[in-house]
C-alpha positions in Angstrom: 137.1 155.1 119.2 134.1 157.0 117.8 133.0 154.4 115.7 133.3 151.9 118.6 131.2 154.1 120.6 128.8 154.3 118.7 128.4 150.6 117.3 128.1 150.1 121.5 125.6 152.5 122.1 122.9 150.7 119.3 123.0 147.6 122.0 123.3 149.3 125.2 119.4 149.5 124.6 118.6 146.8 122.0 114.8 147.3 122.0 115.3 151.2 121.0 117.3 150.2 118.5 115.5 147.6 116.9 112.4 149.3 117.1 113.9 152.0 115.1 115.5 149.4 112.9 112.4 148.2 112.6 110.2 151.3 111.2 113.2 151.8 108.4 113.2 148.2 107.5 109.1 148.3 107.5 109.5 151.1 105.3 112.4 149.5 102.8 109.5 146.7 102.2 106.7 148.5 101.7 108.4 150.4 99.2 110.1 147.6 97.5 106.7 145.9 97.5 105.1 148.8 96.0 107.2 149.6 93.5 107.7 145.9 92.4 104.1 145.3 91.9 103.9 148.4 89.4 107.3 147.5 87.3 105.7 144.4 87.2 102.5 145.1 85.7 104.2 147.9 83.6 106.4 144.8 82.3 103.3 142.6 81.9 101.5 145.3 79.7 104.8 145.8 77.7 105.7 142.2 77.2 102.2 141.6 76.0 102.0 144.0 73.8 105.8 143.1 71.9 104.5 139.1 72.3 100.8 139.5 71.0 101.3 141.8 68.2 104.7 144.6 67.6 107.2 142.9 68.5 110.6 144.8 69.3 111.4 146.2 65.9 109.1 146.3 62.5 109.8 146.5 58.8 107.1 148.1 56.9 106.6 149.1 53.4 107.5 153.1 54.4 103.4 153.9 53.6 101.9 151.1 55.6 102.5 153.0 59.0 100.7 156.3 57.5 97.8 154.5 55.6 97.9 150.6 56.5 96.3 148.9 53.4 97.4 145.4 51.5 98.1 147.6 48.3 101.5 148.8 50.8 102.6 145.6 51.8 106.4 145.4 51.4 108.1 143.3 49.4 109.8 140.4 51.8 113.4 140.8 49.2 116.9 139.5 49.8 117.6 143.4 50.7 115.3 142.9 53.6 117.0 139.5 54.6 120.7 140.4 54.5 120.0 144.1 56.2 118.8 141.5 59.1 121.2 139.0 58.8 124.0 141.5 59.3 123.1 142.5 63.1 123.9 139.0 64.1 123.3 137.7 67.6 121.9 141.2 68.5 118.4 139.6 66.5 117.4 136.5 68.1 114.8 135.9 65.6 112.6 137.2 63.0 109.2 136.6 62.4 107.1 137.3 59.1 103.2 138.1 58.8 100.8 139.0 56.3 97.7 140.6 58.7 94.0 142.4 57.2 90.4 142.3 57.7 88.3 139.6 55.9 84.4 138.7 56.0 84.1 135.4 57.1 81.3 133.2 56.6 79.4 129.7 56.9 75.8 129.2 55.2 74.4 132.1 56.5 76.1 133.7 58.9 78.7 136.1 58.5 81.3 137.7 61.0 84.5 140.5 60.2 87.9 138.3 61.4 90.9 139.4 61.3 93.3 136.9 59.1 97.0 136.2 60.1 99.0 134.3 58.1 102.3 132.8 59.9 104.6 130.7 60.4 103.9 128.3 63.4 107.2 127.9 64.6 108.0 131.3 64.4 104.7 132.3 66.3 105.2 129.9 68.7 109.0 131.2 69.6 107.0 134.6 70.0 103.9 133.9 71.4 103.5 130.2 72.3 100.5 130.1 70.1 100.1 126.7 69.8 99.9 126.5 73.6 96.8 127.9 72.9 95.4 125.1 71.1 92.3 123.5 72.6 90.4 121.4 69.8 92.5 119.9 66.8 96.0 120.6 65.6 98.0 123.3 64.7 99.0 123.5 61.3 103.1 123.7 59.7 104.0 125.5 56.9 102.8 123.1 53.9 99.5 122.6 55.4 96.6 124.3 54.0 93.8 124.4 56.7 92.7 127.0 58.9 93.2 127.3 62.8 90.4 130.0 64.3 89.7 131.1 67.2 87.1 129.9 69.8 84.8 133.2 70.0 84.4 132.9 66.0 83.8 129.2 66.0 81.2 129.4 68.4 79.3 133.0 66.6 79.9 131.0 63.1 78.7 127.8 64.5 82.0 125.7 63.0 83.0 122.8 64.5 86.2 120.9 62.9 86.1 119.7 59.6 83.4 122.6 58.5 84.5 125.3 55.8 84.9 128.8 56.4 84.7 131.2 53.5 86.9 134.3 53.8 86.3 137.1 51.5 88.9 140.5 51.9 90.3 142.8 49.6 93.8 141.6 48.2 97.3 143.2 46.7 96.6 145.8 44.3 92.5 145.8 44.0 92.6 142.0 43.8 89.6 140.8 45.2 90.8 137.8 48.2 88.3 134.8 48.6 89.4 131.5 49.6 87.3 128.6 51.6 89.6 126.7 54.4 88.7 123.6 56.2 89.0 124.6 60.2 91.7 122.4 61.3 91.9 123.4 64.8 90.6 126.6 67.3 92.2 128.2 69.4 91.3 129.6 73.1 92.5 133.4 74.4 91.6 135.0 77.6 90.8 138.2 75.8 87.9 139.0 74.0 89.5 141.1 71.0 91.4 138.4 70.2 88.9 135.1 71.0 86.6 137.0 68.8 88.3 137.9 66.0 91.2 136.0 65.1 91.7 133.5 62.1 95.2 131.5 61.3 96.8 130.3 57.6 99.9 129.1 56.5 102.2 132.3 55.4 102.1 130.9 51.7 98.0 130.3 51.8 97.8 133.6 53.1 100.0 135.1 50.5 98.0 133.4 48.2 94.6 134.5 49.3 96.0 138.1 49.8 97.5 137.5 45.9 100.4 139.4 47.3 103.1 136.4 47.1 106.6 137.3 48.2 104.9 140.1 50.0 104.5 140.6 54.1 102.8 143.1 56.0 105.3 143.5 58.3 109.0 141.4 59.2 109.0 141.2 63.4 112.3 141.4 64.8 112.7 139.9 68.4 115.7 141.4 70.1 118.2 139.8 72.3 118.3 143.2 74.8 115.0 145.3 74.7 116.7 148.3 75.9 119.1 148.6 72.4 116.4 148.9 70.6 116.5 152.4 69.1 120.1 151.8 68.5 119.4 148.6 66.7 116.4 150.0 64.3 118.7 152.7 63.1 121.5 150.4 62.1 118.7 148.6 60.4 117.9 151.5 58.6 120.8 152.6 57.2 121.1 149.1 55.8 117.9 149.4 53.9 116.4 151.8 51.2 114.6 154.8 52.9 112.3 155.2 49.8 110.9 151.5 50.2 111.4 150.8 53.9 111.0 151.8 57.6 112.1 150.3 60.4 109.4 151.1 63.6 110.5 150.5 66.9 107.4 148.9 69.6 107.3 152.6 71.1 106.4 154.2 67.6 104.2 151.8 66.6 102.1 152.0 69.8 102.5 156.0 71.0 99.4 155.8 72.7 100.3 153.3 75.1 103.8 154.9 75.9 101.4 158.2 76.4 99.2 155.7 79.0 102.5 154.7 80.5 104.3 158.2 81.0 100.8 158.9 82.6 100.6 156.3 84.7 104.7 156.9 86.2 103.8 160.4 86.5 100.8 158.8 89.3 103.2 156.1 90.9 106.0 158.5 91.4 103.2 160.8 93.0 102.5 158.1 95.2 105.5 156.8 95.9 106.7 160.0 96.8 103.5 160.0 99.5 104.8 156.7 100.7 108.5 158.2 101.4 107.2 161.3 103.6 104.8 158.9 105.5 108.0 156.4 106.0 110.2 159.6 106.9 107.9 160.7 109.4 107.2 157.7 110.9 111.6 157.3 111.0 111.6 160.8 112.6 108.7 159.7 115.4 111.5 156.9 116.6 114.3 159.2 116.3 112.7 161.7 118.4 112.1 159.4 121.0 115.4 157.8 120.5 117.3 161.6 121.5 114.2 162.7 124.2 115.4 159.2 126.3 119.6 159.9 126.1 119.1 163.7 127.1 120.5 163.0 130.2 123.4 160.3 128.5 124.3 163.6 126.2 124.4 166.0 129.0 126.8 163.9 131.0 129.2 162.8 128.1 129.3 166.7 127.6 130.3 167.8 131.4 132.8 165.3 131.5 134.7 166.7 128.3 133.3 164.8 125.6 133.1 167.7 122.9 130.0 168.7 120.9 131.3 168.2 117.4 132.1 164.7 118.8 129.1 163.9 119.9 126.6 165.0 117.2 129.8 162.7 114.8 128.4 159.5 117.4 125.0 160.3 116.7 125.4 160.8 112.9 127.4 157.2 113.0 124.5 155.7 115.0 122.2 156.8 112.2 124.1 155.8 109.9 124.4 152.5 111.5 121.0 151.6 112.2 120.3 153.1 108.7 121.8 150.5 106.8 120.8 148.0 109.3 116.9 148.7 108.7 117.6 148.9 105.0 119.5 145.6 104.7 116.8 143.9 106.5 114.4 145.3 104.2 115.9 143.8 101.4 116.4 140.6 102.7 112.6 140.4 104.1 111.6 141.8 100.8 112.8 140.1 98.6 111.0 136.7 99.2 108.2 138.1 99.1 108.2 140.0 96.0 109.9 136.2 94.7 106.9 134.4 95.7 104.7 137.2 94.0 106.9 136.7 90.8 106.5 133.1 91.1 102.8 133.5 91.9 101.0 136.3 90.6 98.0 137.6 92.1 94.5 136.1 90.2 92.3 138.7 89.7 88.1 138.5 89.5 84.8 140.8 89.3 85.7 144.9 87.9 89.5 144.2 88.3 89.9 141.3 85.9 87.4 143.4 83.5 89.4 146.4 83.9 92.5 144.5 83.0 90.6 142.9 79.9 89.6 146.3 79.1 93.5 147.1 78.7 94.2 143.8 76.5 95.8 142.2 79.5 95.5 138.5 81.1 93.6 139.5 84.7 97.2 138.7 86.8 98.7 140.9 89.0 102.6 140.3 87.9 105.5 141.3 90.2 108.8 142.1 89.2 112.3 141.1 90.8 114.6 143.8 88.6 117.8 144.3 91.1 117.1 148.6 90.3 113.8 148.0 92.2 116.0 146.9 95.6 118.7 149.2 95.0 116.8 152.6 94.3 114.0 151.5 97.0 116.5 150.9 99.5 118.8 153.8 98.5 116.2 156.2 98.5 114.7 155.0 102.5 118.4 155.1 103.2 118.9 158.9 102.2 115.8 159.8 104.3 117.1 158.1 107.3 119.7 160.0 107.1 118.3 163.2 106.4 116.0 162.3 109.7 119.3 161.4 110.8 120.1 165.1 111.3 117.9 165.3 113.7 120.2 164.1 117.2 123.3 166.3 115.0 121.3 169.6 115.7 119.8 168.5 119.0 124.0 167.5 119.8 125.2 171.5 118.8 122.2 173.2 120.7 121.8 170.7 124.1 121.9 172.6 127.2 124.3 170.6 128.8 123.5 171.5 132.6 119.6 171.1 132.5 120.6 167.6 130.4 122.4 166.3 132.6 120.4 166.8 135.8 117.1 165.5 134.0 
């Protein structure tokens, strides 16, 4: 009977109710909004950092991490391929580079690069490199041409067909120095990269390196992210410790976990800021809600209706109107933050250099995780209620008399 009651008494006066309804489910999107927009861009920085250059899980020769040099590039050996073989599905693919800085020249002019040498398929599985392809082709494995990118064909002056000549420092004190036809160039959105990069073949590169059968580092790209640490020491104990380590994204890049744990430290700050602001403007309607049934209370309590009853009705209303407001929210979140997913923001001016500055494409991403709803709407939930308490005490301490003649 309760129950009923109090399911009755949210539409004796639908405009209370829904404007109450209404501040928690205004609430439940702003929050959902808010903290969508930062998993989002937290994603963004993390995916582009595992796509662009770590991957999910490395492995090294064990000095390269300590002192990264050609001379400690690890031996690419059938140990190395079976102890990857053997964690099955849980490796979607694997993806082998041989990485240092060369001088690269034409006539002249002279520039530092960065070489890569890859395997297109594999690169483009990872990174969609060849996507980035605006003049010429892309080479395959058998090809021995160079693909560069557009910031270094434009400060070299090479157009396609031209030489560049590389010259680096190879395996073991070799001296590397090779001259490459530019085949094709490629276009990035960030500077570092557009400026700096040059492509080979994995064997040319081996060969200009003089470290054949050798890699700088073996990428492993993992079917779930989160099993990582699980997966790289499985991986481990498969291979020899005095020849090989196996670095997980997070170890390889500590100080952009360090910029991360920063930045959660500041949203959860925030958010925090946004959940008293919500939870006061939930009490404001609340108050007003009781202040206008003073005189409903005081008559259901001089006609018999007891006190532990009552302040049960009003807890049931809040409870009710609770999860109303946060199901709302949900629903009228959740297209938005889709269309936001589907369509992230373009950014221009200091905020696109600020995200350039970071190594990121200048997009504001959104992210459509289910934790985001359910903690967002959980959490508004748990402070309606609390709010909730409110009518509860008011129910206990009502002076029934002066109530009910108000």
């Amino acid at each position: 009977m309760l129950f009923i009651l109090a399911w009755r008494n949210l539409w004796r006066k639908k405009r209370r109710t829904m404007i109450t309804v209404s501040s928690i489910m205004f609430a439940v999107v702003l929050a959902i909004v808010l903290m969508s927009m930062v998993n989002g861009m937290k994603q963004q920085m993390v995916d582009s950092i595992i796509s662009n250059t770590t991957g999910h899980l490395q492995i090294q020769d064990v000095m390269y991490y300590d002192e990264p040099t050609m001379d400690h590039a690890m031996e690419y050996s059938q140990e190395v391929k079976d102890a990857a073989a053997a964690l099955g599905d849980a490796i979607l693919y694997t993806v082998p580079r041989i990485e240092g800085f060369c001088l690269a020249s034409k006539d002249i002019s002279s520039r530092g690069v960065y070489l890569m040498g890859v395997l297109p398929e594999k690169e483009d599985r990872m990174n969609e490199l060849s996507s980035r392809l605006i003049e010429g082709e892309m080479f395959s494995s058998g090809d021995d041409f160079a693909v560069i990118a557009r910031g270094v064909a434009q400060q070299l002056d090479l157009a396609l067909g031209d030489t560049i000549v590389l010259l680096g420092q190879g395996f073991q004190g070799m001296t590397a120095a090779g001259h490459f036809r530019v085949g094709g160039i490629l276009g990035f959105p960030l500077p570092d990269q557009d400026n700096t990069l040059v492509y080979l073949p994995l064997k040319e590169a081996q060969t200009f390196f003089a470290a054949p059968d050798r890699l700088i580092s073996l990428i492993l790209m993992l079917d779930d992210p989160t099993r990582s640490d699980q997966l790289a020491e499985r991986l481990q104990q498969k291979l020899d410790e005095e020849w090989y380590t196996v670095k997980t994204w997070e170890e390889l890049m500590p100080d952009k976990v360090a910029a991360f744990d920063a930045r959660d430290a500041q949203v959860r700050v925030f958010a925090w800021v946004l959940y008293i602001v919500a939870g006061f403007g939930i009490f404001g309607t609340i108050i007003t809600m009781v202040h206008e049934r003073l005189r409903e209370f005081g008559i259901l309590l001089s006609i018999g209706l007891k006190r532990s009853q009552l302040a049960l009705v009003c807890m049931l209303e809040t409870l009710f109107i609770s999860a109303i407001g946060v199901i709302a929210g949900i629903v009228a979140g959740f297209p938005i933050v889709y269309w936001f997913y589907n369509n992230p923001i373009a950014l221009s001016d200091d905020l696109a250099d600020v995200m350039i500055d970071y190594g990121l494409e200048p997009f504001m991403s959104f992210s459509i995780a289910s934790d985001i709803f359910f903690y967002q709407g959980l959490t508004i939930f748990i402070i309606a209620l609390i709010v909730g308490l409110y009518p509860v005490r008011k129910a206990f301490r009502l002076d029934m008399i002066s109530a009910a003649r108000n």
